[in-house]
Steps between C-alpha positions, in 0.01 A plus 500: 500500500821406412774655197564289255859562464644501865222327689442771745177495667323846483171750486529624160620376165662692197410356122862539329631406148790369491659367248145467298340281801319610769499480828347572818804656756521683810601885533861397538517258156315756288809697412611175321207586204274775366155539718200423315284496854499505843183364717435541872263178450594138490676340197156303422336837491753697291374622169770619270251588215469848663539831316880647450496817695852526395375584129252674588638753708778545234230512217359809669807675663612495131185617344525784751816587386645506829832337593545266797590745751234780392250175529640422844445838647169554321379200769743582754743183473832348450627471126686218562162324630321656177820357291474146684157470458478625124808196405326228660720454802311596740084411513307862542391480839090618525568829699735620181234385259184717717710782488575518102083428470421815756775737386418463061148377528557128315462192599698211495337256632 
């Protein structure tokens, strides 16, 4: 697969706005825009119509009342990855999103 803005040829593509467009970049030309996804599968298989965990996780850390770093230690992780993830720049990786389903009995998925 290869990144749309600098050509490089690589395993995994990041879906980025920039600017209002979007594109389809490595890990190293993602910085350049906001995520919107990130896909371990090829860019014919990518499906960017997938559910914003970002939101979601937000929508119920606030309707718990709790603020980012009480969240973080509630499931034992990083604010700053809770904070990333929450903004859109960074795609919630599975393992985060198991962990908020096991530890307050929801699902988003």
């Amino acid at each position: 697969m290869e990144c749309e803005l600098c050509g490089r040829d690589v395993d995994r593509l990041y879906l980025v706005e920039i600017d209002g467009l979007e594109y389809k970049v490595c890990s190293h030309c993602r910085k350049f825009g906001r995520l919107v996804k990130s896909s371990n599968k090829s860019s014919d298989e990518l499906d960017f119509d997938t559910e914003d965990y970002g939101e979601k996780i937000r929508e119920l850390r606030e309707s718990l009342n709790l603020s980012v770093e009480e969240f973080a230690k509630r499931i034992n992780e990083k604010p700053g990855l809770i904070r990333r993830v929450e903004k859109g720049v960074s795609a919630a990786p599975e393992k985060l999103v198991k962990k908020i389903e096991r530890t307050f009995h929801i699902k988003l998925t």
